[in-house]
C-alpha positions as CSV (number, residue, x, y, z in Angstrom):
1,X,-11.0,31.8,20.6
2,X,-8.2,33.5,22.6
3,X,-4.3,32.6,21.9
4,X,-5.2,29.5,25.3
5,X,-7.9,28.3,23.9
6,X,-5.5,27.6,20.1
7,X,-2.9,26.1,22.3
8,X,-4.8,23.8,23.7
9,X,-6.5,22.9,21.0
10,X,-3.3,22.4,19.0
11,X,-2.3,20.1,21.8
12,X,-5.1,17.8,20.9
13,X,-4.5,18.0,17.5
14,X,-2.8,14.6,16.6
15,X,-0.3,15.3,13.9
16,X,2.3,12.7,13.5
17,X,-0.4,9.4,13.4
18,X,-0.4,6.3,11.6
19,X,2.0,3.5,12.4
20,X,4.0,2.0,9.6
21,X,6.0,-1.4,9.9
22,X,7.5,-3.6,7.2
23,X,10.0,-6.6,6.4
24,X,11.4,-8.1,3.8
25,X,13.2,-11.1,3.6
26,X,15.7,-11.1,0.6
27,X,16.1,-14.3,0.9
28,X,12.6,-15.4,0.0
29,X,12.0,-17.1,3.5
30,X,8.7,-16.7,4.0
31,X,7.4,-16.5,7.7
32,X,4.3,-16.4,9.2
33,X,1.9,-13.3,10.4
34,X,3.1,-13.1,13.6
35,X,6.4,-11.0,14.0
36,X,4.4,-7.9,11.6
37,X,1.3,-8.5,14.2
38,X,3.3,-8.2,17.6
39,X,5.6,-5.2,15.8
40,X,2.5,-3.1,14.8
41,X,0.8,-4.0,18.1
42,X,4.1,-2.3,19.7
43,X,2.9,1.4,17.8
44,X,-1.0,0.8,18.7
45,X,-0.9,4.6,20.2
46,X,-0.3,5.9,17.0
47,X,-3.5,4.8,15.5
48,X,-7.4,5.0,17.0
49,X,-9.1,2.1,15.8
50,X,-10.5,3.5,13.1
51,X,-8.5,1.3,10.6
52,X,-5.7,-1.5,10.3
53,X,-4.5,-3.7,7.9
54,X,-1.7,-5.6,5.8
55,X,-0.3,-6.7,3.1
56,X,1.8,-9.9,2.6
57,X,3.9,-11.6,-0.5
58,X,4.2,-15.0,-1.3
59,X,1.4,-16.3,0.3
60,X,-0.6,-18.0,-2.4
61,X,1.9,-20.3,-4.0
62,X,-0.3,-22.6,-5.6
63,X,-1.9,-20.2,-7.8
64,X,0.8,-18.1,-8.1
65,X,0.0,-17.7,-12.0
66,X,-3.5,-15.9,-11.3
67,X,-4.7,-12.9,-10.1
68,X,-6.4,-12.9,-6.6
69,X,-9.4,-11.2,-5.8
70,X,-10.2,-9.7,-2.6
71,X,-13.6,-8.1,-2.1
72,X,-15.8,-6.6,0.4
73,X,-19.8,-7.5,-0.6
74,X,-22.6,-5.1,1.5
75,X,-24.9,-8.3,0.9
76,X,-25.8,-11.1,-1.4
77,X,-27.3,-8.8,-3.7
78,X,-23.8,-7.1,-4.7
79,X,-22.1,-10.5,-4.5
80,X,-24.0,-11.3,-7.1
81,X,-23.9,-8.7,-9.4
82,X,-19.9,-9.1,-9.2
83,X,-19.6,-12.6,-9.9
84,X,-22.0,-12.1,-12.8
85,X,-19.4,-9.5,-13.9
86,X,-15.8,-11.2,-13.3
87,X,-17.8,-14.2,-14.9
88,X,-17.9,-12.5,-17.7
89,X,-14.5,-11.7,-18.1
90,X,-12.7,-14.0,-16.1
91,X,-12.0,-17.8,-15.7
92,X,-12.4,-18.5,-11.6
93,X,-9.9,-21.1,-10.5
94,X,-11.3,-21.2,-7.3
95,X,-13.1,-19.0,-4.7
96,X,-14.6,-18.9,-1.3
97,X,-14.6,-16.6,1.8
98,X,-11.9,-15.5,3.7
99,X,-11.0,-17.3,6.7
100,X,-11.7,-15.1,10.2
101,X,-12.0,-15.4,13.6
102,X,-14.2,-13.6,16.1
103,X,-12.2,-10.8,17.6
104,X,-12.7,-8.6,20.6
105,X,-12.2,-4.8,18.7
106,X,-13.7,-5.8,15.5
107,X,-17.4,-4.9,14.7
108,X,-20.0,-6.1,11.9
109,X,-17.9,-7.7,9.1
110,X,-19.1,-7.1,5.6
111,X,-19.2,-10.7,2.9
112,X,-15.4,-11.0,2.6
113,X,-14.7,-13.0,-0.4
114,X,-11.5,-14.4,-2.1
115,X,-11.3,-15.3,-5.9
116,X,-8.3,-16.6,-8.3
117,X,-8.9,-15.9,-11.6
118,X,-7.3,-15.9,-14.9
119,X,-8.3,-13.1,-17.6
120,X,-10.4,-15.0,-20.6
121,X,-8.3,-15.4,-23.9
122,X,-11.4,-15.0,-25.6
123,X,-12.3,-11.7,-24.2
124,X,-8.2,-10.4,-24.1
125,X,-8.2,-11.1,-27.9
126,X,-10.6,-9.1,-28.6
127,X,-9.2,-6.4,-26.1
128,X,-5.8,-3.8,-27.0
129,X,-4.7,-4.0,-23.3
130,X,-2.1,-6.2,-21.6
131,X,-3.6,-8.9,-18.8
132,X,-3.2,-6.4,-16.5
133,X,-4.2,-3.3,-18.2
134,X,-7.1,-5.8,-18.3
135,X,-7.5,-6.5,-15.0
136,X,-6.8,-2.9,-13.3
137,X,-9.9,-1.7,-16.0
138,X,-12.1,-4.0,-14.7
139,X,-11.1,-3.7,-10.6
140,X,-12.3,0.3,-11.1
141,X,-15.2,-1.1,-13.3
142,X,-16.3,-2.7,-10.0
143,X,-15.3,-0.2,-7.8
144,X,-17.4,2.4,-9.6
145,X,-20.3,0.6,-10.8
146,X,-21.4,-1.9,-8.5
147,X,-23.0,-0.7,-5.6
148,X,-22.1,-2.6,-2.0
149,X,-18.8,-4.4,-3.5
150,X,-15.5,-3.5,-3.5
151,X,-12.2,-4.5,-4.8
152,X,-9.3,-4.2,-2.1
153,X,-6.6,-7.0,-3.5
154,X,-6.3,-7.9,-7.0
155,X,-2.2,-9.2,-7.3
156,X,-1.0,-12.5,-7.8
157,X,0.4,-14.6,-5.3
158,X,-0.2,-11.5,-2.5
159,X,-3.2,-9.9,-0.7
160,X,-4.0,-7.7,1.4
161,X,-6.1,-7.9,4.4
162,X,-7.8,-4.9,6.5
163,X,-10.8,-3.6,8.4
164,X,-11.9,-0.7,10.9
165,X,-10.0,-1.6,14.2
166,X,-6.1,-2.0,15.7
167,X,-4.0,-3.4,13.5
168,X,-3.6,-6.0,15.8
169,X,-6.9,-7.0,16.0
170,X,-7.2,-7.0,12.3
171,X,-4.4,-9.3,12.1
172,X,-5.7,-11.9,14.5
173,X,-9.6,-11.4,12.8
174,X,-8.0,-12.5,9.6
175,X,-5.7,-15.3,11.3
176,X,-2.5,-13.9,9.2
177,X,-0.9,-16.3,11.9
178,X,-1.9,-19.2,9.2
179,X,-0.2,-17.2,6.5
180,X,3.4,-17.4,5.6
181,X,4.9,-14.6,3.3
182,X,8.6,-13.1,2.7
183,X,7.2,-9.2,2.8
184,X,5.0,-8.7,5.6
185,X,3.5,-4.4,5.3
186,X,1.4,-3.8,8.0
187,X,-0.2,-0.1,8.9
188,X,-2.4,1.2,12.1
189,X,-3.9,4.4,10.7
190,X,-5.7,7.7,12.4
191,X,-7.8,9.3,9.9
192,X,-7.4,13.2,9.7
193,X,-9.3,13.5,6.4
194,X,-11.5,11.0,5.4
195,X,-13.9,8.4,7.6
196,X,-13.1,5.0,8.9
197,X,-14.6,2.2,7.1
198,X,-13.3,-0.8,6.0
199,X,-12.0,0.0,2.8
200,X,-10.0,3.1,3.4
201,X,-8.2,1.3,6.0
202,X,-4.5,0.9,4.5
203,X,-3.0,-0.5,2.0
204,X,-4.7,0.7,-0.9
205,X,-4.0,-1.7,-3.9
206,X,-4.0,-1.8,-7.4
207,X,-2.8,-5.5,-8.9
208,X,0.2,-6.0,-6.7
209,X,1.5,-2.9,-5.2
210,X,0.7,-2.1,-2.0
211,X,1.0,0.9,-0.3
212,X,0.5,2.2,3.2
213,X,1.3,5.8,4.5
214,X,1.5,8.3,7.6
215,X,1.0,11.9,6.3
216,X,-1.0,14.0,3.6
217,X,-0.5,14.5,-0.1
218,X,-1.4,18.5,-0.3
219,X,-1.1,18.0,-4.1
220,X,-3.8,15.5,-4.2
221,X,-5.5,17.5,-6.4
222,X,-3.4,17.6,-9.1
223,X,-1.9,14.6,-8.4
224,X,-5.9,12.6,-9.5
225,X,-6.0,14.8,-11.9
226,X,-2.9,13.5,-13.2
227,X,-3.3,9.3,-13.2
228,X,-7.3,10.3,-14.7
229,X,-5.5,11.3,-17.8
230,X,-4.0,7.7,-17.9
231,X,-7.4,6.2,-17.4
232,X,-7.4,5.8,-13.6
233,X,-10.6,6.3,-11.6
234,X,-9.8,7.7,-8.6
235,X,-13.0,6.6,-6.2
236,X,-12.3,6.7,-2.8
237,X,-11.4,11.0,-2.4
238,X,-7.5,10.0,-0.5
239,X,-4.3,10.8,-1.0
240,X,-2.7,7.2,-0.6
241,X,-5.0,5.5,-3.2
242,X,-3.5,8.4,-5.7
243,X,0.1,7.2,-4.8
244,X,-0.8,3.3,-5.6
245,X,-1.9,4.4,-9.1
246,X,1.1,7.2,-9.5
247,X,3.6,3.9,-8.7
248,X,1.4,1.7,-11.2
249,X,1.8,4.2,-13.9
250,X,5.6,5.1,-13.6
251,X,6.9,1.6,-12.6
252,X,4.6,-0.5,-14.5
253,X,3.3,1.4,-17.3
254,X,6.2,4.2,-17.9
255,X,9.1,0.9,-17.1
256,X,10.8,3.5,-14.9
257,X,14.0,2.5,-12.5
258,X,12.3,2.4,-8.7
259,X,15.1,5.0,-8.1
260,X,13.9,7.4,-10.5
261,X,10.1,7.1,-9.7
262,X,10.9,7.8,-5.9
263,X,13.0,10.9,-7.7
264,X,9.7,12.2,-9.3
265,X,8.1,11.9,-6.2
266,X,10.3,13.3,-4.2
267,X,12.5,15.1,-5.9
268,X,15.1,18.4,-4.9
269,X,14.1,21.9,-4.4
270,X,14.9,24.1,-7.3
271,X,17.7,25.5,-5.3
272,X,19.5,22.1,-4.6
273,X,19.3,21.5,-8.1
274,X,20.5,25.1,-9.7
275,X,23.5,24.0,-7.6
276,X,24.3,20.9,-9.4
277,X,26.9,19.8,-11.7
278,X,25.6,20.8,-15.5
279,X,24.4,16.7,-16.1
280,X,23.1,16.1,-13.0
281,X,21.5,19.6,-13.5
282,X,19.8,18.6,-16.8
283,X,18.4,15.5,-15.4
284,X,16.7,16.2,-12.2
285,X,15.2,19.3,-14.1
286,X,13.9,17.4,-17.2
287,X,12.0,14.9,-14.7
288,X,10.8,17.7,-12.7
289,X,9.5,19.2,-16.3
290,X,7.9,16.4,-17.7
291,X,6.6,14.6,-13.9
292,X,5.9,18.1,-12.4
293,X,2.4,16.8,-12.1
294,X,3.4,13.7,-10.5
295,X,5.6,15.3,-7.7
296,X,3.9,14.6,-4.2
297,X,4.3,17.5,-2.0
298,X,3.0,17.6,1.9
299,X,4.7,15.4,4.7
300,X,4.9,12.2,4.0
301,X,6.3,8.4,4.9
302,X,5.4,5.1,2.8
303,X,5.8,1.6,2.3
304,X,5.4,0.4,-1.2
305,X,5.3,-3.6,-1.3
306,X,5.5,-5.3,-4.8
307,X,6.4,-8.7,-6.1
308,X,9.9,-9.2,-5.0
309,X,10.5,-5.8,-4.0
310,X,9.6,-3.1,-0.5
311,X,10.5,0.2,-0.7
312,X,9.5,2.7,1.6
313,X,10.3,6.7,1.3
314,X,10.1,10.1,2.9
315,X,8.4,13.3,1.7
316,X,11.3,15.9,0.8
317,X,11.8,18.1,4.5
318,X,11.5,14.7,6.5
319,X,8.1,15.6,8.5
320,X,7.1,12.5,9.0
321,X,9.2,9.6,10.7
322,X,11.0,6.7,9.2
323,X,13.8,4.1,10.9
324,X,14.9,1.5,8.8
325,X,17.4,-1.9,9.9
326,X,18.7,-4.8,8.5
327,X,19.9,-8.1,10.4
328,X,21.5,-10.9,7.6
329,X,19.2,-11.1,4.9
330,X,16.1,-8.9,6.7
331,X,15.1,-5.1,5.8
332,X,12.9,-3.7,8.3
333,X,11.5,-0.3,7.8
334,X,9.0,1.4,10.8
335,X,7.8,4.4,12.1
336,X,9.9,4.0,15.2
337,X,13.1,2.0,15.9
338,X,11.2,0.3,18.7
339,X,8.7,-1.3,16.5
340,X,11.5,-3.0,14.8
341,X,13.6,-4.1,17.9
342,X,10.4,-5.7,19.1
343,X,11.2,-8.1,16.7
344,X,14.5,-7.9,15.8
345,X,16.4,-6.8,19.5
346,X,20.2,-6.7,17.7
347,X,20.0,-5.5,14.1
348,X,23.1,-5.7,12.6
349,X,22.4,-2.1,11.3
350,X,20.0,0.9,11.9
351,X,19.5,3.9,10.2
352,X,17.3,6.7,9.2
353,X,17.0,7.5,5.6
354,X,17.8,10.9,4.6
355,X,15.1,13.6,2.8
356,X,13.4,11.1,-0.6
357,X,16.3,8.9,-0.1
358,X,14.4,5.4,-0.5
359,X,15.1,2.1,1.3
360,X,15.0,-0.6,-1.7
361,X,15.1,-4.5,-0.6
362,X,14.9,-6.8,-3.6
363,X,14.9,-10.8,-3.7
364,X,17.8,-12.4,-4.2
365,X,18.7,-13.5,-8.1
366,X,17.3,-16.8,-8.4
367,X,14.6,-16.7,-5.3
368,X,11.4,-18.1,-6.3
């Protein structure tokens, strides 16, 4: 191929892809489905069709005590295999497919299925793991074992919601207009490294974080390898699934400050930090010692949603885009500024967050 022929087929090359949007009310309003849907719809030339999806907070109130299941089934066969399964483990409160509509851009659906259930005392006491040690053991048992169903949601009082096709249309195929929630995530992606099917579209889960992400982990490698040794089974072969379980371990497991996880992450180059003062010094090079393995390198922009908390972050040069507003008591983060003044024309503030500087909105003290 001559020195033309690589231009042009640079040019095709689509290298900035995927659309992120998110909000956050601190308040704990909740609102429905519809400002995330028209916002993501605004960056639907940054994605292919090839996957959309969402995640949203605060949306199942009256069982806000148990953990709900979201699952793709192949057929009836796998459906039931699993129930036999979380049957066996778990006590279902209530279950029963997930509401759709037929929607132009979406194809063949697979079973979509929607349990709440509470972990059995019976079976915990006899277990040395935490209800959700419990529960993230027995999502990857199902993930990896049974063949034709999968696990895409398993938080309480959240889910996600996603399929192959524009986010859009994923958002009108799963009426998220009926929903109301105070963190709506939403993400349009373009695959570069893996296939479209309905479970790598974004956000990848694991209890209730939720993360979606424009860019490539080029440590993704190490980065598995990593979260295995805390007993995480890394099935589907992408970098964002990696990051859900790298946030589980050092928020959840490790009880690290946000601040300091986003640190490991994305933390300084070795020259930025031979430059510090002698305490700063010593502690961005102990957590660069002891998380080295953790440290995500490659370009990078995410949106992490948990209970009562969004943050969203850049890889450490900035190669990926991220805006970020607020207006009274709304964060708004997105790949571009216009997919936040679609629905938010006169933010009281806008800004772009610096180099693994993260945007961290909270709920209010009090907020339910």
């Amino acid at each position: 191929m001559n020195e033309y022929g690589m231009r042009d087929l640079l040019r095709e090359k689509e290298i900035s892809g995927c659309g992120l949007s998110a909000y956050m009310d601190e308040s704990g309003k909740r609102s429905s489905g519809n400002d995330i849907i028209q916002s993501i719809a605004l960056l639907h030339d940054r994605s292919n069709g090839l996957g959309g999806g969402f995640a949203a907070y605060g949306i199942y109130p009256e069982f806000a005590d148990s953990y709900a299941f979201h699952l793709f089934y192949e057929d009836g066969v796998s459906q039931a295999a699993c129930e036999e399964l979380i049957r066996s483990s778990f006590e279902i409160r209530e279950s029963g497919p997930i509401a759709t509509r037929k929607t132009f851009g979406i194809g063949p659906a697979p079973i979509i299925w929607r349990y709440f259930v509470d972990p059995k005392e019976e079976v915990l006491a006899h277990q040395d793991l935490s209800a959700d040690d419990f529960v993230v053991r027995e999502v990857m048992k199902i993930n990896r074992k049974i063949d034709g169903a999968f696990v895409f949601s398993s938080g309480k009082n959240m889910g996600a919601f996603k399929a192959v096709g524009f986010p859009e249309d994923v958002g009108d195929f799963y009426r998220l207009d009926e929903y109301e929630a105070y963190m709506w995530i939403a993400h349009g992606r373009f695959p570069t490294n893996t296939p479209g099917w309905w479970g790598g579209a974004h956000p990848f889960t694991i209890l209730d974080w939720a993360i979606v992400h424009n860019g490539e982990i080029s440590s993704y490698g190490i980065n598995m390898r990593y979260v295995e040794m805390f007993g995480y089974h890394c099935t589907m072969m992408t970098d964002t699934e990696v990051m859900a379980y790298l946030f589980d371990l050092l928020l959840r497991k490790h009880g690290l400050p946000v601040e300091t996880a986003c640190t490991i992450l994305a933390p300084p180059f070795w020259d930025l930090i031979e430059h510090m003062p002698e305490e700063e010094r010593a502690y961005y090079t102990a957590l660069r010692m002891v998380y080295g393995s953790a440290m995500a390198n490659g370009p990078f922009a995410i949106v992490l949603g948990s209970t009562g908390m969004m943050v969203a972050l850049n890889d450490r040069v900035k190669l990926r885009p991220l805006v970020a507003a607020r207006k009274g008591s709304r964060i708004y983060v997105s790949s571009e500024e216009s997919g936040i003044r679609e629905i938010c024309p006169h933010p009281d503030t806008v800004w772009m967050p610096r180099t693994g500087e993260p945007v961290i909105a909270r709920l209010q003290e009090g907020t339910a």
